[in-house]
C-alpha positions in Angstrom: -111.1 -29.0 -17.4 -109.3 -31.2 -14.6 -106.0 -30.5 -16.1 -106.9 -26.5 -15.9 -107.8 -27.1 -12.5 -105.2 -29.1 -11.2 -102.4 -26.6 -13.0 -104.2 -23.3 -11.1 -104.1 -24.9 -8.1 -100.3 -25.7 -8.6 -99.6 -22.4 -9.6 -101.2 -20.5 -6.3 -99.4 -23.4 -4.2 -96.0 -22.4 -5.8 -96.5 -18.5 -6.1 -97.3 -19.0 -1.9 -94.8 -21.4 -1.0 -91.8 -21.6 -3.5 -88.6 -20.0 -2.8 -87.5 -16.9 -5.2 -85.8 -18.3 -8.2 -84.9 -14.8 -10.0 -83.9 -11.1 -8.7 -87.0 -9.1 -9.3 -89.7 -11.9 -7.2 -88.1 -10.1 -4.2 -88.8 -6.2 -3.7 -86.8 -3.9 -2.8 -88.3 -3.6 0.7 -88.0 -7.2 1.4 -84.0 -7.2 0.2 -83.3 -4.4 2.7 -82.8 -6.0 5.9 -81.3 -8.7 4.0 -79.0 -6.0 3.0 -78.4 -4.1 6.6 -77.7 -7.8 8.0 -75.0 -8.6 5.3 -73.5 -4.9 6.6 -73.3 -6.0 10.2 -71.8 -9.2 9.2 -68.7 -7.3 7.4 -68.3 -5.1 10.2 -67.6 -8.1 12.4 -65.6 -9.7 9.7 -63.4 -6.5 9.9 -63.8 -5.6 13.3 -59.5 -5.5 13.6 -59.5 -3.2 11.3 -60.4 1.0 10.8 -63.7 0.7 9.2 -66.8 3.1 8.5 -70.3 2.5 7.5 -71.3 4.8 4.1 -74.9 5.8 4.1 -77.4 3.4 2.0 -77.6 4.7 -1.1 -81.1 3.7 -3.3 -80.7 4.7 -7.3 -84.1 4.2 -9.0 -84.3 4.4 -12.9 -83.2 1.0 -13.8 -85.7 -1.3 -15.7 -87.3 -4.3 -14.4 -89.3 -5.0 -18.2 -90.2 -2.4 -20.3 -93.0 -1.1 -18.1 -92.0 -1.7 -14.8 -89.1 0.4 -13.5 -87.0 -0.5 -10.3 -84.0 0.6 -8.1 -81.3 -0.7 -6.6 -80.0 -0.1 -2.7 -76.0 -0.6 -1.8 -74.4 -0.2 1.1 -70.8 0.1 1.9 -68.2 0.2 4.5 -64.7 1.7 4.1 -61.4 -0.2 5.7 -58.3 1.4 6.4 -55.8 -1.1 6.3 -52.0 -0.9 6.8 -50.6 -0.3 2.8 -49.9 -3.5 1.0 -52.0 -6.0 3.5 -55.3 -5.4 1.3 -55.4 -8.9 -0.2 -54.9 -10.1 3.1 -57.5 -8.2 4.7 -59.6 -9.5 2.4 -58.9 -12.9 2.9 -59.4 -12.7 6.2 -62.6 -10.7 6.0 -63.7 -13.7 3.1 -62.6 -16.5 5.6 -64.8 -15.1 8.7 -68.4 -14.7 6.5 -71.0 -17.1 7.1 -69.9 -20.7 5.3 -73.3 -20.2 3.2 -71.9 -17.0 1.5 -69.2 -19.0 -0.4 -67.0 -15.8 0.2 -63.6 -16.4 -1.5 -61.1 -13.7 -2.9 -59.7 -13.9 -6.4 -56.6 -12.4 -7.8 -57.1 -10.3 -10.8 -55.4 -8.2 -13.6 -56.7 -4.9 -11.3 -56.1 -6.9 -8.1 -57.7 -8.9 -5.8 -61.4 -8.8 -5.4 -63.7 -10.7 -3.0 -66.8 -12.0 -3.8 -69.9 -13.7 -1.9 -73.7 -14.2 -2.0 -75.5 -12.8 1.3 -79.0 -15.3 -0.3 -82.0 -13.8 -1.7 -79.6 -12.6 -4.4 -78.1 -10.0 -2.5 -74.4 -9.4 -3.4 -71.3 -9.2 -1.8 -68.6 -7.5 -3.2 -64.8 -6.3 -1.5 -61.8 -4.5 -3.5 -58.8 -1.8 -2.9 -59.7 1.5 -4.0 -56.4 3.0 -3.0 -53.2 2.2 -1.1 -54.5 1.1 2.2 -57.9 1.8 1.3 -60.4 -1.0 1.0 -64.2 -1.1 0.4 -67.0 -3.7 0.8 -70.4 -2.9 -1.1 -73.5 -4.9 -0.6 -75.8 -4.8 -3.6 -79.9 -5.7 -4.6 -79.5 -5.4 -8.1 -82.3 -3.4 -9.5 -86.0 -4.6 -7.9 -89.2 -3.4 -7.4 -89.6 -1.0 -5.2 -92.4 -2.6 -3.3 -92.9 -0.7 0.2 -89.5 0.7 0.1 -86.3 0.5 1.8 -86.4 1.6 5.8 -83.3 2.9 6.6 -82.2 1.5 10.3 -82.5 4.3 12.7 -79.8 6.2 14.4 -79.6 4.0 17.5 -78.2 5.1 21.2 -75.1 7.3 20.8 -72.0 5.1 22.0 -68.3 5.0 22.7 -68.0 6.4 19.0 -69.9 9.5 20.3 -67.5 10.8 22.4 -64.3 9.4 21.0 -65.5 12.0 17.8 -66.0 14.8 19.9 -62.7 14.4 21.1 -61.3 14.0 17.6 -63.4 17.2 16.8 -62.4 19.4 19.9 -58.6 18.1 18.9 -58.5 19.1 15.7 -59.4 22.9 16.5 -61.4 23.8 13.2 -65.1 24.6 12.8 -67.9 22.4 12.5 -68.7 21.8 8.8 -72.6 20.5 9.1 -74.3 18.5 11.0 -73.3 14.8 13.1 -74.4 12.1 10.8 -75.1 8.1 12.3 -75.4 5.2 10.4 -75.9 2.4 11.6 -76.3 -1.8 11.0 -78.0 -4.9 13.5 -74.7 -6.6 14.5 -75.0 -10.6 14.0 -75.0 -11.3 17.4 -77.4 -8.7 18.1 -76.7 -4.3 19.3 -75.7 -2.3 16.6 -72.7 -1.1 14.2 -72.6 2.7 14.3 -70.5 5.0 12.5 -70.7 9.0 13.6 -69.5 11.1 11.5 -69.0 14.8 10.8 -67.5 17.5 8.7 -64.6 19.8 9.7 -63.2 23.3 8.2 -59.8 24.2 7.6 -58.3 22.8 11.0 -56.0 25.5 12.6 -53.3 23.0 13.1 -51.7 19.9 11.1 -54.7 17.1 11.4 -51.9 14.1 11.7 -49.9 16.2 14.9 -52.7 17.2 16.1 -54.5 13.4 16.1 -51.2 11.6 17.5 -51.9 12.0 21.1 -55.5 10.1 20.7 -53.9 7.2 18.5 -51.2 6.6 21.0 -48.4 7.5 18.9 -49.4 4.5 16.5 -51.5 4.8 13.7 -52.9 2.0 11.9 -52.8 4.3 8.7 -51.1 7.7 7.9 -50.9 8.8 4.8 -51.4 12.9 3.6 -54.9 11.5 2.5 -55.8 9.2 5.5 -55.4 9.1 9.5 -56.8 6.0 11.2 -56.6 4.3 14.1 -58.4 2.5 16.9 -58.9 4.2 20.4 -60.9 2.6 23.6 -62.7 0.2 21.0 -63.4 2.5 18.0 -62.2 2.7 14.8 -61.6 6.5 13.8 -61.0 7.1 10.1 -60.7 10.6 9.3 -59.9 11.6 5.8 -57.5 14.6 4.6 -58.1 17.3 2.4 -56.9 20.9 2.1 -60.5 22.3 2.5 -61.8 20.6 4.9 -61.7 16.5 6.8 -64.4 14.2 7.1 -64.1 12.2 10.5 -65.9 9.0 11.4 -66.1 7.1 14.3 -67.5 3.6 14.6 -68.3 1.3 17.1 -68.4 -1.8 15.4 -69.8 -5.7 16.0 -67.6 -8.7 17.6 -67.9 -12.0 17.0 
């Protein structure tokens, strides 16, 4: 009977005090802000370079046991680097995380990928995706849902705000949808915020017309990608024949 005792009372000690030790004793609700933070730290990892924040993204379906289900939120934020500097980038970006993330980048058989643990089992991840195109996901793995993720709000409009419009008003074509923000707690506190917005067929070529507001010196132009930094914010706008998607972000320093 002591022995039941005395291993109960252990039990509700550790369940209220013990750190995690696996994935799924953290919810998905308490892994989000762990998750927005790990965002803002990138974005001041990267803050030389053209960058965008992607809109969480929450994919439920996964198993926890085989009655429990779960989901899983990533984030992401797109670089646009000069082509053939990604594994530097990278580097850089790895060598300006927190020292507790053990960030390092590896070279592979498909290239270079970086790697790093934001704690409570949240996961960093970096790799190219294209010629001067570089993208760093943060991961939960699939958890219980618990409350649910709260998606940071949109925050003050910024510098980004009107450096778009002018993008916008520059490019001449009609507005496809509506103005998007998302956004991420910088680590030194303010906010990360990327404004972004669709665009018809513009009425003139998007790299001419763009060149003025990048100073004559693009960080990237490609037929797919135009990018470069004006008054403090990254613009990335991306190229197709039916339309461009244009970002603006404001980003974090260090």
């Amino acid at each position: 009977m002591a022995w039941a005792v005395l291993l109960a009372g252990l039990t509700w000690f550790s369940t209220r005090n013990d750190p995690p030790t696996v994935r799924e004793q953290r919810t998905l609700a308490e892994a989000g802000p762990v998750v927005d933070g790990a965002i803002g730290e990138l974005v001041a990892a990267a803050s030389d370079a053209v960058l965008a924040l992607a809109p969480p993204e929450i994919d439920r379906g996964c198993r926890i046991t085989p009655f429990a289900d779960g989901a899983t939120l990533s984030r992401e934020v797109e670089l646009a680097v000069p082509g053939g500097e990604e594994r530097a980038v990278l580097e850089r970006v790895a060598g300006r995380l927190p020292a507790t993330w053990r960030a390092g980048v590896r070279v592979t058989t498909d290239g270079p990928r970086l790697r790093a643990d934001a704690g409570e089992f949240v996961v960093v991840r970096g790799r190219p995706v294209a010629d001067g195109r570089i993208r760093l996901t943060v991961d939960t793995g699939c958890r219980l849902v618990g409350g649910g993720y709260v998606r940071p709000g949109p925050g003050a409009a910024g510098a980004e705000a009107g450096v778009l419009a002018e993008a916008l008003r520059t490019l001449g074509g009609s507005a496809a949808g509506a103005e998007t923000a998302v956004t991420a707690p910088c680590p030194g506190g303010g906010l990360a915020r990327t404004a972004w917005s669709g665009v018809g067929e513009p009425t003139v070529s998007p790299q001419a017309a763009l060149a003025p507001l990048a100073g004559g010196a693009p960080v990237v132009e490609t037929p797919e990608v135009y990018a470069f930094r004006r008054d403090g914010v990254a613009l990335l706008a991306d190229l197709h024949p039916d339309g461009i998607r244009v970002a603006a972000t404001s980003g974090c320093t260090r």
